[in-house]
C-alpha positions as CSV (number, residue, x, y, z in Angstrom):
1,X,-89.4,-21.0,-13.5
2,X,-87.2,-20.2,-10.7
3,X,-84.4,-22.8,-11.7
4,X,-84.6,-21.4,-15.2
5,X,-84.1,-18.6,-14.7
6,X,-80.4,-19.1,-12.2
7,X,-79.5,-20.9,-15.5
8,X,-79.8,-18.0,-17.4
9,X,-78.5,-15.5,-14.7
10,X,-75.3,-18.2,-14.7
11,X,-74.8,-18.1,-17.8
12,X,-74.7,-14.6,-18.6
13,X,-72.7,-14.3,-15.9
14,X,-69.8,-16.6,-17.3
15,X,-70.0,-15.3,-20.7
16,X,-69.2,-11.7,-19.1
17,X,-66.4,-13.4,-17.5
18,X,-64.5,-14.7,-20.7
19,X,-65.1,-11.9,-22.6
20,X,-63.1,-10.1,-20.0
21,X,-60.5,-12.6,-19.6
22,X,-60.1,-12.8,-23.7
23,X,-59.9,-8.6,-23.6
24,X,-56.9,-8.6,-21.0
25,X,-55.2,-11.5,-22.6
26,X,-54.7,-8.6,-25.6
27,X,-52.8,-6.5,-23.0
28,X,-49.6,-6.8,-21.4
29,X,-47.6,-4.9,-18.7
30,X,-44.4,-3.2,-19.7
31,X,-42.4,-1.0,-17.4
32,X,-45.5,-0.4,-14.9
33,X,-48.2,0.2,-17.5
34,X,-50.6,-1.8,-19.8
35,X,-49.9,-1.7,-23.5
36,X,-52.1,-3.7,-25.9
37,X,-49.8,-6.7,-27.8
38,X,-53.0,-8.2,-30.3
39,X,-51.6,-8.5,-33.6
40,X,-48.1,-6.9,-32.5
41,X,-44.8,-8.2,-33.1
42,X,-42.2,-8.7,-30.4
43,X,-39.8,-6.0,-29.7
44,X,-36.4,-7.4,-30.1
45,X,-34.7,-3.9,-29.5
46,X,-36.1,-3.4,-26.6
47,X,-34.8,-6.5,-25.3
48,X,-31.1,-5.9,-26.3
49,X,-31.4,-2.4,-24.7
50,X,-32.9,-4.0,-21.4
51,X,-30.0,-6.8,-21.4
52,X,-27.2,-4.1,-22.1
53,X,-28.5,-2.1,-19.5
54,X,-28.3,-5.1,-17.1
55,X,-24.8,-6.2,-18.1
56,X,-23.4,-2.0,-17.0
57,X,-25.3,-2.6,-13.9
58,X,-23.5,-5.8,-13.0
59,X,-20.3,-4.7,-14.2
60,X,-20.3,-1.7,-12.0
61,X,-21.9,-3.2,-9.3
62,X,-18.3,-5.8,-9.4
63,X,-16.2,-2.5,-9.6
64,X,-18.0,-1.4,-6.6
65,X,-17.2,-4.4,-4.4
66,X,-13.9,-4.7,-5.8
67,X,-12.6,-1.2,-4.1
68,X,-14.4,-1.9,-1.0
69,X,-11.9,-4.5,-0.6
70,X,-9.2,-4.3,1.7
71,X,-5.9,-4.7,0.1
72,X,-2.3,-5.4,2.0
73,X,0.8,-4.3,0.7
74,X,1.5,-2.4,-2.6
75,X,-1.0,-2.2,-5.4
76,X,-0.8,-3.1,-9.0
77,X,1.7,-1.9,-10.9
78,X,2.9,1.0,-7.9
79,X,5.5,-0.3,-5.6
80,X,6.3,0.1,-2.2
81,X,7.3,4.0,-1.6
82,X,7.4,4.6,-5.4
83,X,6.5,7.7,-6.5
84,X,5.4,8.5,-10.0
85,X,7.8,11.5,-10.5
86,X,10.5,9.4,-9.9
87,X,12.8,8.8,-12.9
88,X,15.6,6.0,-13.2
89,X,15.1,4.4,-10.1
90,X,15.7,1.1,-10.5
91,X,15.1,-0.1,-6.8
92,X,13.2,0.9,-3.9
93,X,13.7,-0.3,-0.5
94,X,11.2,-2.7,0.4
95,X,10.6,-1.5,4.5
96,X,11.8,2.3,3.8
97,X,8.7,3.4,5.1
98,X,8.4,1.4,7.9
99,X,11.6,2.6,9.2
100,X,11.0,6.1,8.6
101,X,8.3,5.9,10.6
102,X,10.2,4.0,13.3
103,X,12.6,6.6,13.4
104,X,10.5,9.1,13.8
105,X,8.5,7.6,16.6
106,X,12.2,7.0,18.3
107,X,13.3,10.9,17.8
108,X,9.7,11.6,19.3
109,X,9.9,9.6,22.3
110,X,13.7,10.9,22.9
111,X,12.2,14.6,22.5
112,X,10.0,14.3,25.3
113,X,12.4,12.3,27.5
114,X,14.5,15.2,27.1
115,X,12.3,18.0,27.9
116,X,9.7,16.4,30.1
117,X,12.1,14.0,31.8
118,X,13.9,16.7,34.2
119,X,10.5,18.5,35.1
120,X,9.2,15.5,36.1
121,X,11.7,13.8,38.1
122,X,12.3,16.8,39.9
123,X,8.2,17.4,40.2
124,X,7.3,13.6,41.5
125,X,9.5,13.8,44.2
126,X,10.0,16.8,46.0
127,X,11.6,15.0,49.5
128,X,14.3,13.2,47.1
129,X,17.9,14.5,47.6
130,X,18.7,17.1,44.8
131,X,21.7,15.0,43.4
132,X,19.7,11.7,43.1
133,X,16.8,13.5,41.2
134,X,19.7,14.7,39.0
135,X,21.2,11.4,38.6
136,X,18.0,9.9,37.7
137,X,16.7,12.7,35.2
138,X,20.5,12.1,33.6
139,X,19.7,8.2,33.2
140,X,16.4,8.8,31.5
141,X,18.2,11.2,29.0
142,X,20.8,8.6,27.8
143,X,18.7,5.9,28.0
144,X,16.5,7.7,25.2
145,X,19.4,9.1,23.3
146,X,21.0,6.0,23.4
147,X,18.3,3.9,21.4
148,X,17.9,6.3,19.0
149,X,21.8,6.8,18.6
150,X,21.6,3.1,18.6
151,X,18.5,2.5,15.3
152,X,19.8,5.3,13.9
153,X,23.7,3.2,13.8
154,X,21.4,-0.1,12.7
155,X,19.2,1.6,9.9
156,X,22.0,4.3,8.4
157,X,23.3,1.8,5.6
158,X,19.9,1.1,4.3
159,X,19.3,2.6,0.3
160,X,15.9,3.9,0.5
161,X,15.9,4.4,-2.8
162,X,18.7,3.9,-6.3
163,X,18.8,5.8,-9.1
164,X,21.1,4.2,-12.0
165,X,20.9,4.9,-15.9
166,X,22.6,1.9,-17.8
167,X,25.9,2.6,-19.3
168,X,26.3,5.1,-16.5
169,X,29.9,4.7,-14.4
170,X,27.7,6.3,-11.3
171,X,24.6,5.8,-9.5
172,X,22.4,8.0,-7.0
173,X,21.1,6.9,-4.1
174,X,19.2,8.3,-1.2
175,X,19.4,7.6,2.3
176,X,18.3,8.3,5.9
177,X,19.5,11.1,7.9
178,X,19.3,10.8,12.2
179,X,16.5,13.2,11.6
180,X,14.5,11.2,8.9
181,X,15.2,13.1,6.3
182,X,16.2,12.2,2.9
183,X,19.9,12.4,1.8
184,X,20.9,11.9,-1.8
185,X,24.4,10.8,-2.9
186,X,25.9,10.1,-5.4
187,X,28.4,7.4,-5.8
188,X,30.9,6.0,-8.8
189,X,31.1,2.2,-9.1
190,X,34.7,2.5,-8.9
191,X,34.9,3.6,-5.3
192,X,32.8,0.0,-4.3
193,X,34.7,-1.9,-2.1
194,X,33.5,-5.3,-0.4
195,X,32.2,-5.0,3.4
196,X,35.3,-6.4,5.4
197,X,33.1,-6.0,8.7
198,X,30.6,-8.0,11.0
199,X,28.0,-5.1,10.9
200,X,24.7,-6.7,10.3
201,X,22.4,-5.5,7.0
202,X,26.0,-4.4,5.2
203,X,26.4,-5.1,1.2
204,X,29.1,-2.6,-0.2
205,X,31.7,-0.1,1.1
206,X,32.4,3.0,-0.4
207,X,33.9,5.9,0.2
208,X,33.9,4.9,3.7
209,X,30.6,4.7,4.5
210,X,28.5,1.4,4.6
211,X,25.7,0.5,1.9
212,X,22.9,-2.1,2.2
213,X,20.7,-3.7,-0.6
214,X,17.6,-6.0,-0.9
215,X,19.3,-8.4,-3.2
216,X,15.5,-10.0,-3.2
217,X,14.2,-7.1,-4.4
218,X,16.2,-5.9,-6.4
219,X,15.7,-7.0,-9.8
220,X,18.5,-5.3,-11.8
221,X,20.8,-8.7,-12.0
222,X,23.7,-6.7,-13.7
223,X,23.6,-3.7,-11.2
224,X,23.1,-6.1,-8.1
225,X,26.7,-8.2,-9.4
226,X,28.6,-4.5,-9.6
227,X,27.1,-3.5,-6.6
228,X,27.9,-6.6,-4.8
229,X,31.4,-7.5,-5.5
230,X,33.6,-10.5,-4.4
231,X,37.1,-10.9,-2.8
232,X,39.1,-12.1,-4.5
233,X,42.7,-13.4,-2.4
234,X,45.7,-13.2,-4.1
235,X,48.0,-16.4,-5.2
236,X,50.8,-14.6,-3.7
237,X,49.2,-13.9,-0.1
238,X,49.1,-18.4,0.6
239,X,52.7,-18.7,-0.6
């Protein structure tokens, strides 16, 4: 009797069992809650919706990694120094900032040399002979002025920037004053003459005054030949 009845008490108990295992295999879980699928279709919009939602998420997830990037040098399609108010320029100088801020750091350094240097060769050294301190405060002062006198003499012939319109018998350029400050000029291709000089970073004379160009980087072929022009020695000078 006993053993009969375990069998029935099993089997009851597995019969309760697949009925519940049949009633959940009619459900299934979308989006965190249970919806009932017997007899239902399969939801095809839903799928293109979830897989376009997973493509924007990728897609700005690759934006997002692509401007944490560091980047060297210019950008895409915005050149070094170049501004986007700038009309006609046909060439930028390829190290014009780095040698404004050169500049600057050498008119800084001569500033203080200048001001600070007497106060405090004559404050270090109170037992030093008046004349020596003077002598000494005097060297630090030319030494200072000096180097910038002398960057300022290396750097001056560099175009910072050209302005040209073709057809145009003139072109504008803008340079460098000993102060770091922007000069524009405007020069006439007929006052070009070649550099007859051993000054380094020298393309063009004219007017004068010295001119220097990035033939690498400058990509106008026809302005680089008229700013760059040969000498040519006469027959008559070899007779």
């Amino acid at each position: 009797m006993a053993r009969a009845a375990l069998l029935r008490l099993l089997r009851s108990q597995s019969g309760q069992l697949s009925s519940r295992s049949h009633f959940l295999s009619g459900y299934r879980c979308r989006s965190g809650t249970w919806t009932h699928s017997l007899n239902s279709k399969p939801n095809f919009s839903s799928a293109l919706q979830l897989a376009a939602a997973q493509k924007r998420w990728a897609s700005q997830a690759t934006a997002k990694e692509d401007d944490s990037k560091i980047s060297i040098g210019p950008q895409r399609g915005v050149e070094a120094g170049k501004d986007e108010k700038d009309t006609g320029v046909v060439y930028y100088g390829p190290i014009s900032s780095t040698i404004k801020k050169v500049k600057l750091l050498s008119l800084s350094t001569c500033c203080l040399s200048v001001s600070l240097g007497p106060v405090i060769t004559f404050m270090t050294s109170p037992d030093m002979n008046v004349i020596l301190k003077g002598a000494v405060a005097s060297s630090v002062i030319f030494m200072s002025a000096s180097t910038t006198a002398a960057l300022h003499w290396f750097v001056s012939p560099y175009i910072h920037k050209l302005r040209w319109q073709p057809g145009s018998d003139s072109f504008q350029v803008e340079m460098l004053s000993w102060l770091a400050t922007h000069i524009p000029r405007t020069i006439k291709f007929a006052d070009i003459r070649p550099a007859e000089t051993n000054r380094p970073f020298v393309t063009f004379k004219a007017n004068g005054t010295f001119y220097f160009v990035d033939k690498d980087h400058c990509h106008n072929k026809a302005l680089l030949a008229r700013l760059t022009p040969q000498k040519f020695d006469s027959a008559l000078k070899n007779l």
